[in-house]
C-alpha positions in Angstrom: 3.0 16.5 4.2 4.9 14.9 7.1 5.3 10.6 6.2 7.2 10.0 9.0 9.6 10.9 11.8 12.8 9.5 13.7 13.8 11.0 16.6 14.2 11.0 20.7 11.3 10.4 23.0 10.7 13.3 25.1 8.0 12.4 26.9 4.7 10.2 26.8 1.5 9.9 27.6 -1.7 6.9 27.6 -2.2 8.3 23.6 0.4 10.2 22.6 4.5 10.7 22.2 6.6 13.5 21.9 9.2 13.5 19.4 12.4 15.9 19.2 13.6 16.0 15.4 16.1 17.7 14.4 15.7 20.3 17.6 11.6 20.4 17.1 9.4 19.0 19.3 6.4 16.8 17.2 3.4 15.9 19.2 2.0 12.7 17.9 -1.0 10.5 18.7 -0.2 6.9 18.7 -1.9 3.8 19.4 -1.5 2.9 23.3 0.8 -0.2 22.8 3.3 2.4 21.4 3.0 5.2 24.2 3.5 2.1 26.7 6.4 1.1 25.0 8.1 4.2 24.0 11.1 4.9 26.4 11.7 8.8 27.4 15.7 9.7 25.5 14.8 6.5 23.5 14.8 6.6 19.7 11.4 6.0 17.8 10.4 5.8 14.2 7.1 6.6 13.1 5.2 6.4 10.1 2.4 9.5 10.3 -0.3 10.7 8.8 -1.2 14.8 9.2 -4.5 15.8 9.2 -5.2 19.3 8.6 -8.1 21.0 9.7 -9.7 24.8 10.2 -8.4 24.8 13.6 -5.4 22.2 13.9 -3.1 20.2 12.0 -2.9 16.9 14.2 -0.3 13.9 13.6 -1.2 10.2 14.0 2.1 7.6 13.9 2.4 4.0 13.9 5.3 2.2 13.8 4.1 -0.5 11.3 3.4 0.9 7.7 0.2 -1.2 7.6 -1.0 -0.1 10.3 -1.3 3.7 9.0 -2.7 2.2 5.7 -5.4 0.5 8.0 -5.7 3.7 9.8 -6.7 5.5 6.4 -8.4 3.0 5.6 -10.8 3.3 8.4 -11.3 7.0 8.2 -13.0 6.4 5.0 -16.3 4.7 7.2 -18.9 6.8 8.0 -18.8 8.3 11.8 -15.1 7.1 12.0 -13.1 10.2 12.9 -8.8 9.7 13.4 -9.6 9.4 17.4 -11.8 6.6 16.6 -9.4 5.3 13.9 -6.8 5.1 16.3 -8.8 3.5 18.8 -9.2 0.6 16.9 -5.5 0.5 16.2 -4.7 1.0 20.0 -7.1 -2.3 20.6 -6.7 -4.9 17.3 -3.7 -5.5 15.2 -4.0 -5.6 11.8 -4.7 -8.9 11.3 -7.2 -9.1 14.1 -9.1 -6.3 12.3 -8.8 -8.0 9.1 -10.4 -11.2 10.2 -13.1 -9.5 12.1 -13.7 -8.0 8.3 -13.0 -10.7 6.5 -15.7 -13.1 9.2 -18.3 -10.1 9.2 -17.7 -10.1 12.7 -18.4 -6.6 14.5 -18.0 -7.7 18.3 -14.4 -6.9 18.1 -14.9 -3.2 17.2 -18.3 -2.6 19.4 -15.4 -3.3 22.3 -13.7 -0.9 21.2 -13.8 2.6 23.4 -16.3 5.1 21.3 -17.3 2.5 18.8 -21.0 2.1 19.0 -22.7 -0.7 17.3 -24.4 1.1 14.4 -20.5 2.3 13.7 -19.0 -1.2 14.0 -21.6 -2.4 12.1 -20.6 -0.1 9.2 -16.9 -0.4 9.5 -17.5 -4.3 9.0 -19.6 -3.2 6.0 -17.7 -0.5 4.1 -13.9 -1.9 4.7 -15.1 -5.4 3.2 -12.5 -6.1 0.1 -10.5 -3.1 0.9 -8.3 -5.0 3.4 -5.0 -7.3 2.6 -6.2 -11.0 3.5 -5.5 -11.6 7.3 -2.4 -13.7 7.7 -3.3 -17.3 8.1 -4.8 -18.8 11.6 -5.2 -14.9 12.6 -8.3 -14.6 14.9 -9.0 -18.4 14.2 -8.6 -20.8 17.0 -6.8 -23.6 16.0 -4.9 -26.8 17.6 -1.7 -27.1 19.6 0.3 -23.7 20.0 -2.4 -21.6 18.7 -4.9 -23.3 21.0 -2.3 -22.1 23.8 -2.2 -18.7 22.4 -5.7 -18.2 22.2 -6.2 -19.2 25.6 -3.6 -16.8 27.4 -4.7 -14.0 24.8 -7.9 -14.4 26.6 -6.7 -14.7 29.6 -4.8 -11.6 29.7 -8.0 -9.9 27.9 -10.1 -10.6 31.0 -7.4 -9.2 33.3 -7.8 -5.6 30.8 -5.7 -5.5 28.3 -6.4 -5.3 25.2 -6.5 -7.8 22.4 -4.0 -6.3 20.4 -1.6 -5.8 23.6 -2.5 -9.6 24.6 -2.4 -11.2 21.5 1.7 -9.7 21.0 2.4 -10.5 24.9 0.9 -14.1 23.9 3.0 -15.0 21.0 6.2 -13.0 22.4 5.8 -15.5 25.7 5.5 -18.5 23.9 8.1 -18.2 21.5 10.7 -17.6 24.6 9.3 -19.9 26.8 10.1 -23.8 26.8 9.1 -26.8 26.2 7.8 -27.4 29.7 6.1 -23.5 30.2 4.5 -24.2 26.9 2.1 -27.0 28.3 0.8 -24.7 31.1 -1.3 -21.6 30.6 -1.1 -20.2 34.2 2.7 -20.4 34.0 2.9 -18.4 30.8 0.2 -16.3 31.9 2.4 -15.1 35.1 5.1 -14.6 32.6 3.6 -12.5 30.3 2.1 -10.4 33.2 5.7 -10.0 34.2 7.0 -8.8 30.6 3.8 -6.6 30.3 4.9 -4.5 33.8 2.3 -2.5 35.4 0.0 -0.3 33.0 1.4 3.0 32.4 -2.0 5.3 33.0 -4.2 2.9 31.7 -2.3 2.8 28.5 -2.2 -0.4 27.9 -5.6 -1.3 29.0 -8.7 -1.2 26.0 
């Protein structure tokens, strides 16, 4: 069983990395946010999960722990494969997935490419109580700097990216920004477009 790797990016693509390890090559599927972000000669640490079937042994990395958890997690719902599994990951962050659980709220996966409703409706069904408790505020609106966060989260979701990708640009922007950026949503929404860069293949897009 492979648990994890550490090595130099070789190459990348919209859903998947290519690790070199002690003089082997690993292909690995990985949610988008981490293809976009991986840097070619760049070191990258993974935690993976190898599935092995008839035809192919396939890894899947993430480079939170919870996140493969989750990922196991999900493969345990009916007509979720590790594609779809890793979809969901590419598009939510834990605690977004969480919440959505936690509120019996399926819109979140049914946007989610491949997701259909009967399968997002099950996902919200069978992962009930097998998720850690969403970190507090996650997916909730609330007042002042949330409220702020919220709004360019969705902002940058109706430009394409996806909510995981938008909520982390959102939080990374305000916490750099100051005091006078914070008050204005258009001016932290033309700075996070300017951390975020042009999509690499789509990659970054949900």
């Amino acid at each position: 069983m492979i648990s994890s790797l550490r090595g130099t990016v070789l190459s990348s693509g919209a859903d998947h990395v290519v690790i070199e390890v002690g003089g082997v090559g690993f292909f690995v599927f990985v949610p988008a946010d981490v293809a976009r972000t991986a840097h070619v000669d760049g070191e990258l640490r993974l935690h993976t999960s190898l599935i092995v079937r008839e035809d192919a042994m396939t890894l899947y990395g993430f480079t939170d722990a919870a996140e493969l958890e989750v990922f196991t997690i999900l493969l345990s719902v009916t007509g979720v494969g590790p594609k779809s599994a890793l979809g969901v990951l590419g598009h939510l962050t834990v605690d977004q997935i969480a919440a959505a659980v936690t509120d019996d709220d399926d819109a979140p996966f049914r946007r989610v490419s491949g997701i259909g409703p009967k399968t997002a409706k099950l996902i919200v069904v069978q992962l009930a109580g097998k998720l850690p408790e969403p970190t507090p505020g996650s997916g909730r609106p609330a007042s002042g700097a949330d409220m702020v966060i919220t709004q360019l989260t969705a902002a940058l979701i109706g430009l394409g990216w996806s909510e995981k990708v938008a909520a982390e640009a959102a939080e990374q922007t305000i916490e750099v920004a100051n005091d006078e950026d914070r008050a204005s949503v258009p001016v932290l929404l033309r700075q996070a477009l300017a951390s975020l860069g042009p999509a690499k293949g789509g990659s970054a897009r949900g």
